[in-house]
C-alpha positions as CSV (number, residue, x, y, z in Angstrom):
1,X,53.4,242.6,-28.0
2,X,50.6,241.8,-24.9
3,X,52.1,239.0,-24.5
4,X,55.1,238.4,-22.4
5,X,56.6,235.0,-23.6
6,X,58.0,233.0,-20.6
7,X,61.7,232.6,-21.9
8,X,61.6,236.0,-22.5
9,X,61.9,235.9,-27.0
10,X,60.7,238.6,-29.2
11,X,57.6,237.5,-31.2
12,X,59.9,236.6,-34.2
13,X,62.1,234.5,-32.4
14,X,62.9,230.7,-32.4
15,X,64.2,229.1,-29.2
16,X,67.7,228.6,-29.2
17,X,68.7,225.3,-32.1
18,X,71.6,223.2,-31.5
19,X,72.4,220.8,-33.7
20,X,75.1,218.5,-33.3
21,X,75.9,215.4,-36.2
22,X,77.4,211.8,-35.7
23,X,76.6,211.5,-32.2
24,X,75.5,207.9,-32.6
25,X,78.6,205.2,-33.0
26,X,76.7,202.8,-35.1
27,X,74.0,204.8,-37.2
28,X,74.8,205.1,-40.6
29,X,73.4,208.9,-40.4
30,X,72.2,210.6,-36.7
31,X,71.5,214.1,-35.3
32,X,70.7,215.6,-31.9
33,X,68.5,218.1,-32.1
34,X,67.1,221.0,-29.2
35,X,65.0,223.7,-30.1
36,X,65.1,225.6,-26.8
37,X,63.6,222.7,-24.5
38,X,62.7,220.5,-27.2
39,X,65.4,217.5,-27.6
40,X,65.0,214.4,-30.1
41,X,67.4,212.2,-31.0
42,X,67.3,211.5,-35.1
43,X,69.1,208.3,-36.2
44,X,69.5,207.1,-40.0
45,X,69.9,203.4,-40.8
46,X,71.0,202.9,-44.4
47,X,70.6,199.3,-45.7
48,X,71.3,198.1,-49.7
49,X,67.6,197.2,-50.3
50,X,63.9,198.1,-50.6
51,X,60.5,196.9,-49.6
52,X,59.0,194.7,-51.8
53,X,56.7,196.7,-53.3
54,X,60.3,198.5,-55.0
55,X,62.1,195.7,-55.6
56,X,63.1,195.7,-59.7
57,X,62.1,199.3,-60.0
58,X,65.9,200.6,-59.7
59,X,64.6,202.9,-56.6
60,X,65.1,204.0,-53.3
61,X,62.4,205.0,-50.3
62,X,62.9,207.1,-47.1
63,X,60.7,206.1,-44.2
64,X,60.4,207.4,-40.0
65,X,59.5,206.4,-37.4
66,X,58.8,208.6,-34.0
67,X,58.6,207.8,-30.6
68,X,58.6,210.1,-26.8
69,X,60.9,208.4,-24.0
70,X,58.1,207.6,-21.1
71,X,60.4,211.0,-18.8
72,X,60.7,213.3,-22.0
73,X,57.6,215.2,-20.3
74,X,56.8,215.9,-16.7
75,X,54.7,213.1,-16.2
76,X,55.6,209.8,-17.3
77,X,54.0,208.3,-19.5
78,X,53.5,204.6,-20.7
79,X,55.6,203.0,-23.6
80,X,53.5,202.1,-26.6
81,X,55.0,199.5,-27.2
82,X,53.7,198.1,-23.1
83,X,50.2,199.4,-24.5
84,X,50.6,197.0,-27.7
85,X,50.6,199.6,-30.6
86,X,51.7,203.4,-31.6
87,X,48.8,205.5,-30.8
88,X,46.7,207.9,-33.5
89,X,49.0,211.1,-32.9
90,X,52.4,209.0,-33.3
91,X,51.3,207.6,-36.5
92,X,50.1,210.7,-37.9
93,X,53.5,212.7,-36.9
94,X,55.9,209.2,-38.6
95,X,53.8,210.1,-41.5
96,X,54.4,213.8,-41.6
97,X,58.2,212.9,-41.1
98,X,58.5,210.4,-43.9
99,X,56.7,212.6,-46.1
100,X,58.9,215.4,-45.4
101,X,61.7,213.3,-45.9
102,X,61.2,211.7,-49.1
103,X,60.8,214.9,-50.5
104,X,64.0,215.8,-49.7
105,X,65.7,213.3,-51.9
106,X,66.1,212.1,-54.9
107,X,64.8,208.6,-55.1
108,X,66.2,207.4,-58.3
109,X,69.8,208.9,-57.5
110,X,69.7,207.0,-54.0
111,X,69.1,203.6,-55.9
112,X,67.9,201.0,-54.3
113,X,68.4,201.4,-50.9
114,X,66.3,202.4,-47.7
115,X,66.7,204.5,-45.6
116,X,64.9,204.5,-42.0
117,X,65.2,207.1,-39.9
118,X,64.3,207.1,-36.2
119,X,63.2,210.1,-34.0
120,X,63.2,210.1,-30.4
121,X,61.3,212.7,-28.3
122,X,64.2,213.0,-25.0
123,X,62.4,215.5,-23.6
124,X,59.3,217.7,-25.0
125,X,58.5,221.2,-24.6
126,X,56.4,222.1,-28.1
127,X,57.6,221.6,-31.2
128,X,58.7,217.8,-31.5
129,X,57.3,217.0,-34.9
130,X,58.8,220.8,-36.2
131,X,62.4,219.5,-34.7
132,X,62.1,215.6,-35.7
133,X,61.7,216.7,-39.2
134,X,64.7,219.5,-38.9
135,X,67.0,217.1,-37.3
136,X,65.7,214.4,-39.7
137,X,66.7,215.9,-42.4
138,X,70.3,216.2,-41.1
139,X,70.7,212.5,-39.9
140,X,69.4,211.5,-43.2
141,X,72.1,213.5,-44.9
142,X,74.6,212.3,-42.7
143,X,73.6,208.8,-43.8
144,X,73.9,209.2,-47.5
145,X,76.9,211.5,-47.4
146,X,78.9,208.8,-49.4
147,X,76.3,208.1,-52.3
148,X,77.5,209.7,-55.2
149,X,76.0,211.7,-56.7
150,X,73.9,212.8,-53.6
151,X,70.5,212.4,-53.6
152,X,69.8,215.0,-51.9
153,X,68.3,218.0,-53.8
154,X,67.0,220.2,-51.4
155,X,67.1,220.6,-47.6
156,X,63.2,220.4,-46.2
157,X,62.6,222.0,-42.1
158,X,59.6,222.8,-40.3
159,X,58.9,225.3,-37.4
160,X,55.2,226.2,-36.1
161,X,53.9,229.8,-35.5
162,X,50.4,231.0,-34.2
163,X,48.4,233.5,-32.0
164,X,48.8,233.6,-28.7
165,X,46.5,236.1,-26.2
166,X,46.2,238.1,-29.9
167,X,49.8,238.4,-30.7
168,X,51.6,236.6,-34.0
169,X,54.5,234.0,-32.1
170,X,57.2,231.7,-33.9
171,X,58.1,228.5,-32.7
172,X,55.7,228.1,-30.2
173,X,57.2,226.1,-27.0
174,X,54.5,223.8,-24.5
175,X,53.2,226.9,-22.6
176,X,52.1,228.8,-25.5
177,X,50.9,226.2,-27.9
178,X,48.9,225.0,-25.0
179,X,47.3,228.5,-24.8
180,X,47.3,229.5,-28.3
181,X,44.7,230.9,-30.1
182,X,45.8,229.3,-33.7
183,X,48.9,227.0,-33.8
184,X,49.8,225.9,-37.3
185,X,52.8,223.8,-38.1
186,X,54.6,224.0,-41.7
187,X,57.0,222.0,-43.3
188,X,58.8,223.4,-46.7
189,X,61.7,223.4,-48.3
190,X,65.0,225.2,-48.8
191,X,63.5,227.0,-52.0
192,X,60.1,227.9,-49.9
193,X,57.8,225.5,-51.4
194,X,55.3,224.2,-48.9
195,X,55.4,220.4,-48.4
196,X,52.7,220.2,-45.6
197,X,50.8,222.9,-43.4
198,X,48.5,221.8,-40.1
199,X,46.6,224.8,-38.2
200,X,44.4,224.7,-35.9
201,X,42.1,227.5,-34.6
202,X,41.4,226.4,-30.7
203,X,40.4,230.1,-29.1
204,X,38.9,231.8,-32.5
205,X,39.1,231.1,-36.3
206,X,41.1,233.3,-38.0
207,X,41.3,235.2,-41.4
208,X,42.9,235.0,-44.7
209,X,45.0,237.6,-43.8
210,X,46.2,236.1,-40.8
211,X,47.0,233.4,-42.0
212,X,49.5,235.0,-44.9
213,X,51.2,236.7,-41.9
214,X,51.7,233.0,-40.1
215,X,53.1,231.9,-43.3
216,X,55.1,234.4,-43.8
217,X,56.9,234.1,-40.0
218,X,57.0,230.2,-40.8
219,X,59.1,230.2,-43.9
220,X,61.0,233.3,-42.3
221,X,61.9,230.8,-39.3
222,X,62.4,227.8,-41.2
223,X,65.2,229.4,-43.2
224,X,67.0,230.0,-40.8
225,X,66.6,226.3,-39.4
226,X,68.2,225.5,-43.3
227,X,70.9,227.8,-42.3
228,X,71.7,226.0,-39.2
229,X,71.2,222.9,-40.9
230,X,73.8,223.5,-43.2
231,X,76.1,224.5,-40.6
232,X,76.1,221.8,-39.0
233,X,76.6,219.3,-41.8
234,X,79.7,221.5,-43.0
């Protein structure tokens, strides 16, 4: 490897995950989640009903939101909700988390109920929409742990890997993804299906073949995000 990663990893390495569940007093479902520098805050509201749009079809629906604390990087930054409205990329990245979500779940088994869950970036160093989904999924089954039968079918994580100065990288924190030659983030699920991939070729496009081998690191890292998933909700 020519490139000497600043915490000092292997190439095939993710940052160090902690994952700690019920650490809210009054969310149904929550999770703090770090992936080395990386810290959000995942809380799961659970309420016996639907949107409107579900009402009458014996139904549930998963839905996120995501938002960064103005400190969680080294500048602060302004609260949307000051500026008036979420801006393009916080949209785009609730999205991605619901998505990932709902395919998580069973939406006939969870009936009709919602369930909202709530990311906040505490403080950001690469990664946040990789880790909001991870530590979504775990506040999320935290919050239905009492529906019988569980809705839950399959655990879903994400993790991003790319090319950094030439070399192959997983879990790419601020100072690499900000350097990176390719950065792609994907989501999947504990039986390696893909739910979502996003790469980006900033230095040099890259080939089929690398590609394979980015995908092949991904799903390599994200089981063993499952793994510490289900450690945690033991």
């Amino acid at each position: 490897m020519t490139f000497a990663r600043p915490d000092g990893r292997t190439a095939t390495a993710l940052r160090p995950i902690t994952i700690n569940v019920g650490v809210s007093k009054f969310a149904e479902g929550s999770a703090e989640i770090s992936f080395g520098d990386t810290k959000v805050l995942c809380l799961a509201t659970l309420q016996e009903s639907v949107p409107k749009f579900l009402e009458g079809k014996g139904t549930g629906w998963i839905t996120a939101e995501y938002a960064m604390l103005p400190r969680s990087t080294p500048e602060r930054s302004q609260r949307e909700s000051i500026v008036g409205r979420p801006g393009g990329r916080t949209f785009e990245i609730q999205r991605l988390v619901g998505r990932a979500l709902r395919s998580a779940i069973d939406l006939k088994a969870l009936g009709p109920r919602s369930v909202m869950v709530d990311c906040e970036v505490i403080q950001a160093d690469g990664g946040t929409r990789t880790a909001a989904i991870t530590g979504g999924f775990v506040a999320l089954a935290h919050a239905v742990r009492k529906v019988q039968p569980s809705p839950i079918v399959r655990n879903v994580a994400a993790v991003s890997a790319g090319y950094v100065k030439g070399d192959l990288l997983l879990d790419l924190a601020y100072a690499e993804d900000s350097v990176a030659d390719a950065d792609v983030n994907v989501v999947a699920t504990s039986e390696g299906e893909l739910i979502e991939v996003q790469g980006t070729a900033e230095g040099r496009p890259f080939s089929r073949a690398d590609f394979d081998r980015v995908l092949a690191l991904a799903l390599d890292g994200i089981g063993q995000l499952i793994a510490a998933q289900r450690a945690a909700l033991r």
